[in-house]
N, C-alpha and C positions, 0 to 999 in steps of 0.2 A: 731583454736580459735573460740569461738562461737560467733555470731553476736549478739552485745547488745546496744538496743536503746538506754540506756541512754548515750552511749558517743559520740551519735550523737546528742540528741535532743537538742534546746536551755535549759536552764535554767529557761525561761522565760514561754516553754509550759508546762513544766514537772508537774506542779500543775494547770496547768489551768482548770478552767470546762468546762464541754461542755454542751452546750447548749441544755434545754431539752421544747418541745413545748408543752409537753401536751399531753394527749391520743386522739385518732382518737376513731369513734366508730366502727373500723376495729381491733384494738388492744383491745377495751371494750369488744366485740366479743368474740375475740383469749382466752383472758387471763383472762373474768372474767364470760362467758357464756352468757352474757348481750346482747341481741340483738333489732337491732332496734331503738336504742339510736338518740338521738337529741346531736349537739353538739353548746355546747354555752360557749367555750372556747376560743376561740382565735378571737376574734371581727371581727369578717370577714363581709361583706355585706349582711343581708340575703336572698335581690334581687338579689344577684348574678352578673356577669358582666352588661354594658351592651348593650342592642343588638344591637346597632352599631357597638359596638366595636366586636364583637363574627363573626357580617358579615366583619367584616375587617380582621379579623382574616382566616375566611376561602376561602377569595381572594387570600389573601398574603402567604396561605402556599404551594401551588405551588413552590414559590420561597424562598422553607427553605435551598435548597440549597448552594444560593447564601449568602455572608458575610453579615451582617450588615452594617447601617450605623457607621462608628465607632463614630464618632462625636456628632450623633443623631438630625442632623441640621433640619428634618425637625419637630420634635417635641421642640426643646429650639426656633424653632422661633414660633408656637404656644403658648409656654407658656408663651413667650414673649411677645402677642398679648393679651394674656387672663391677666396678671398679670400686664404689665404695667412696665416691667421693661427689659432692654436690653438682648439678645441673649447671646452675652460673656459674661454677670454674670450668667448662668446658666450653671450648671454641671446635664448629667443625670445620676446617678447611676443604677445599681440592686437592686431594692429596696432600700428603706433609710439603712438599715444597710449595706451597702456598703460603702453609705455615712458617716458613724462613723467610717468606719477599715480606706478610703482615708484618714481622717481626725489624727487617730492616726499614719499613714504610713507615714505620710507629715510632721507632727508636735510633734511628742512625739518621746523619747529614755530613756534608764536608767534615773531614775535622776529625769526627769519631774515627774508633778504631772497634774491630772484634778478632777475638784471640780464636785458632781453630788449629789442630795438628793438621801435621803433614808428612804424607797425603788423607785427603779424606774427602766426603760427598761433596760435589762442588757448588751445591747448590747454595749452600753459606756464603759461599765467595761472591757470586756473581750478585746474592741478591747486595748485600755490602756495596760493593761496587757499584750497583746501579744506584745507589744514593748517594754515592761521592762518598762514602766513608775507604777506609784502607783495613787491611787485612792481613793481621801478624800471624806468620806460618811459622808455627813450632814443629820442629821435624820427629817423627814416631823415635822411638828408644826400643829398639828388637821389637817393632813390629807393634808397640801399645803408645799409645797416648803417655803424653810425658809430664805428667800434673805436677811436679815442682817446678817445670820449666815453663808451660803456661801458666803456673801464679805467678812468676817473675815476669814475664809480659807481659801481664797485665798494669795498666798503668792509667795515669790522667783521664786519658780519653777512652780509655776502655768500656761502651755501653754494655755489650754483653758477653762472655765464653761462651763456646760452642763445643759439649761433650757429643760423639757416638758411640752409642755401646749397644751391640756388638757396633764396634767400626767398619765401615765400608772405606779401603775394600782388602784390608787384612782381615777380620770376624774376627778380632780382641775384643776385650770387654774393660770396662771401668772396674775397678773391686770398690765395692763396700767400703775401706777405709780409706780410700783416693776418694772417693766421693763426701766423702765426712768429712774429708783435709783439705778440697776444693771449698765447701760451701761454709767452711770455718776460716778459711783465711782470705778468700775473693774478698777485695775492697766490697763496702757497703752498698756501695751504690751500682754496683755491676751484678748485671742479672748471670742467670746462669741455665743456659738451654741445655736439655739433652735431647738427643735424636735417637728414641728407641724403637727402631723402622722394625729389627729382627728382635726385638727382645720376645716373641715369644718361643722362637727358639733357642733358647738360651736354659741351657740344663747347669751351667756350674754354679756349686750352691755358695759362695761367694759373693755373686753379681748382686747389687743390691735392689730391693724395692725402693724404687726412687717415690711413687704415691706414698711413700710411711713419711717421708719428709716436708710435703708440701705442706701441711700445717704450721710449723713452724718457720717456712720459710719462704716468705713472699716473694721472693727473689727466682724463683725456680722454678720452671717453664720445662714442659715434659709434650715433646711431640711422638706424636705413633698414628701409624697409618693402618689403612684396611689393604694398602698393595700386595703382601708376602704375604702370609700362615692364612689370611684368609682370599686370596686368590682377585682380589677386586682393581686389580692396577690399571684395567683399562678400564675402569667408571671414576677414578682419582677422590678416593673419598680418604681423609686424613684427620686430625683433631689434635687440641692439644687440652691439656690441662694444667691451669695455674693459676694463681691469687686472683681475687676481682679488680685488684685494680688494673695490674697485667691485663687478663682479657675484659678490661671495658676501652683499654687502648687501641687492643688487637681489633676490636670491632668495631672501633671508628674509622679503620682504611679497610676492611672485610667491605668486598663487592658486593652489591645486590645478590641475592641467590646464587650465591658463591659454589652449593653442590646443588645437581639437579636431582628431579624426582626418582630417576632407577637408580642412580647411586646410592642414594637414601635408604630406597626399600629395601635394596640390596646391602647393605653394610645393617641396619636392623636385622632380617633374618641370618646371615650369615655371625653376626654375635651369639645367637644363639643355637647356633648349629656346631655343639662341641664337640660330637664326632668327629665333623669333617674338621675343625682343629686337631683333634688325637690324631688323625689318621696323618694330615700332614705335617705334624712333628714327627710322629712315628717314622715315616717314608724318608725323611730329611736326615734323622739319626740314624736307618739301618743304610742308609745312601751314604752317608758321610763315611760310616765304618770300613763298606766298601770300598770306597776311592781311595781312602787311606789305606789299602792296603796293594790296590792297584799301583798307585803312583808310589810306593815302595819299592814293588816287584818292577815297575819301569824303568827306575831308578831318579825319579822327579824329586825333591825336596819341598817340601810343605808347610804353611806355617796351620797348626790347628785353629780351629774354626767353630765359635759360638752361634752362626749364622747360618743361611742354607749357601752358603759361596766359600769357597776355598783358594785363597792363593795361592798359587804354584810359582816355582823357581824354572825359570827352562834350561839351566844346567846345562846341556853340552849342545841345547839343541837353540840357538838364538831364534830361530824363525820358528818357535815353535806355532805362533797365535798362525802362521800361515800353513802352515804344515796340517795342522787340525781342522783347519776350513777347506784343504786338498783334500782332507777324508770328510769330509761334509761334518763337522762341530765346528757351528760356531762359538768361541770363548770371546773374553773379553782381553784385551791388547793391554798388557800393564804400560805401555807410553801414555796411552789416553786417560789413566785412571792414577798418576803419578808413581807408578813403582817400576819402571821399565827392566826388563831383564825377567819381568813374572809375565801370567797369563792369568785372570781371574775367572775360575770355572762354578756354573750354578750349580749343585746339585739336582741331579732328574730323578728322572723314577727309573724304573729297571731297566725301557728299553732304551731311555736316554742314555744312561748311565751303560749300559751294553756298549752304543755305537761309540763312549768314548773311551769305554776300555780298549775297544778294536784299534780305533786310533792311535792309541798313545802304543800298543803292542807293535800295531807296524810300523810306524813312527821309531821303534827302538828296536824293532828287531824283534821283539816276541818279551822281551823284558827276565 
């Protein structure tokens, strides 16, 4: 008899998709002869780690040998320290998207549902799905999160909503009084996650401190990662903060030594490296100022942006995402990321951010 997957698989993966990041400009290379490319797809740092954390890094690998800390005790009591809030409400994950599979591992099965706009990080979906739960997509309202329409979706089976702010992959924001009229009217028993991957880029003074809430409300699950402002996205080190009884759940499906030892090191020193935080907020807002004024003078339309990423409209030019990877930037393709008809650009540093003024000027002519 011949061996066939599907009477092994769940039901549940058999249509699932898999997750696709985007082209590198090693595969722009391979597959399209493009060489030399910039890549301003996946919102990464474009200061890079940093260099405390890089010298922690090659202390600590001597002893790659050795386990992890599984617990990750001595980084939740830093961020303890830094954030103002106890050691046992923090959980560290592998990157936040760890944080969203715990969360559907812990809390979703057949049956459940989790409310999430749309578009937004897909990482929600997929983990959902992979538990047989379904996934009610509220559609954005000009470009934000549409909080009277997700509390109406919510319903019976609703385990948890899923806020991001800034949102990926418009960079809206939640305001302060959406968020007070979310976690005052969500049914009791539905949890409430936010995903604030870029919140420390985030200058409008509006946005709320979602930490001044979790006191009183155990319901409210606050993920953030070390990927962005602090440059660690290839060591995946992420965390979440929320009630104990929340994370004593989280950390009954939490793997063995879930982050390794340089990730560790590295997200400890790098917490306390607020330099290189200033300098990469700094570089992200006089970068943002910039773009906004290029893609003006291009003639692009833009939605503004709490985040280091900017959506753009391609307006006359449909084939823009292909047009900007013939002048070597890569962006990210608004089909793949639910907005088609846009391009979503990271903000770089100056001479990223050069090669894609050059772009979009020959791309239009001179703008």
């Amino acid at each position: 008899m011949d061996f066939d997957i599907d009477r092994l698989i769940r039901e549940e993966v058999k249509d699932l998709p898999i997750y696709n990041p985007g082209k590198s400009p090693e595969e722009v290379a391979r597959e399209l002869g493009v060489f030399g490319c910039v890549k301003m797809a996946s919102n990464e740092n474009p200061l890079g780690p940093s260099p405390r954390a890089m010298e922690a890094v090659r202390e600590e690998l001597p002893s790659a040998h050795i386990y992890p800390d599984g617990n990750s005790i001595e980084l939740r009591e830093a961020l303890s320290r830094k954030l103002g809030v106890a050691a046992e409400n923090i959980v560290v994950s592998h990157g936040a998207d760890e944080a969203f599979d715990l969360m559907a591992f812990a809390f979703l099965g057949p049956g459940d549902e989790i409310v999430v706009g749309d578009p937004t990080f897909t990482s929600y979906e997929l983990a959902a799905l992979t538990m047989g739960a379904a996934v009610v997509k509220v559609p954005l309202r000009d470009y934000r999160q549409d909080i009277p329409a997700m509390l109406a979706a919510a319903g019976e089976r609703t385990k948890y909503v899923v806020l991001c702010t800034p949102i990926n992959p418009t960079g809206t924001t939640v305001s302060r009084h959406e968020l007070e009229e979310m976690l005052e009217s969500l049914p009791p028993n539905v949890l409430l996650v936010l995903d604030e991957a870029y919140v420390e880029y985030v200058t409008d003074p509006d946005h709320p401190d979602a930490l001044a809430y979790l006191a009183g409300q155990p319901r409210l699950v606050v993920a953030r990662t070390f990927s962005k402002v602090y440059g660690l996205a290839g060591l995946r080190v992420g965390y979440v903060i929320t009630s104990l009884p929340v994370r004593d759940a989280l950390e009954k499906v939490k793997l063995p030594f879930n982050v390794n030892r340089l990730g560790q090191v590295a997200a400890l020193a790098a917490l306390d490296d607020e330099e290189h935080v200033a300098r990469s907020r700094e570089l992200n807002e006089r970068g943002k100022e910039r773009l906004y004024r290029v893609l003006e003078e291009t003639g692009f339309a833009y939605i503004p942006t709490q985040a280091n990423f900017i959506l753009v409209n391609n307006g006359a030019y449909p084939d823009l995402f292909e047009r900007l990877i013939a002048n070597c930037v890569i962006v990210r393709a608004g089909e793949a990321i639910g907005v088609p008809g846009h391009v979503r650009i990271t903000i770089g540093d100056d001479a990223q951010n050069d090669m894609l003024e050059r772009a979009l000027r020959a791309i239009t002519g001179g703008g």
